[in-house]
N, C-alpha and C positions, 0 to 999 in steps of 0.2 A: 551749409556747405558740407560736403561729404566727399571724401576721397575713393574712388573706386578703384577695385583691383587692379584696371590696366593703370593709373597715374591719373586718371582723367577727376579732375573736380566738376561735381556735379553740382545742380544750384545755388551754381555760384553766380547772384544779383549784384547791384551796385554795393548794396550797404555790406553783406559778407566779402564783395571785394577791397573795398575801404579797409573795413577793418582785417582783413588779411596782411594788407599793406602796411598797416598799424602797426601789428604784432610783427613783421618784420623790423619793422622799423625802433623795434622795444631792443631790438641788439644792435640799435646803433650802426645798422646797413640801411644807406639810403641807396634807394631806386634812382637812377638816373631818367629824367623825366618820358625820355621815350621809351622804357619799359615798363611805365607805369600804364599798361592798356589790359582790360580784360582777357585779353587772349595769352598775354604773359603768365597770367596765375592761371590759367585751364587747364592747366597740366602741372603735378608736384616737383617734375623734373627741370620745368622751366625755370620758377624761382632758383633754383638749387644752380644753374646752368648760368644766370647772371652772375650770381654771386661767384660764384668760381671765376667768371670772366672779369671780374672789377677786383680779385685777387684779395679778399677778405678771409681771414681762420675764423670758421666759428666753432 
């Protein structure tokens, strides 16, 4: 998985999205189930945009 210029995550497969979700999940921010979809993590600003939304300091 690779992060490009504009934000956009590039081959990003099942198993890089899993484990994306993981390593979020290593600070103790759980994904609320209907944001756990591929198209949530396509983009760096999306994770970043939940978590702000569920009112978490990291």
């Amino acid at each position: 998985m690779e992060v490009l210029d504009s934000g956009e995550i590039d081959n990003a497969d099942s198993i890089s999205f899993i484990s994306a979700v993981l390593s979020i999940e290593d600070f103790e921010i759980e994904f609320p189930d209907e944001y756990l979809l591929i198209d949530t993590i396509s983009n760096i600003e999306n994770p970043h945009y939940v978590i702000q939304q569920l009112n978490i300091k990291v």
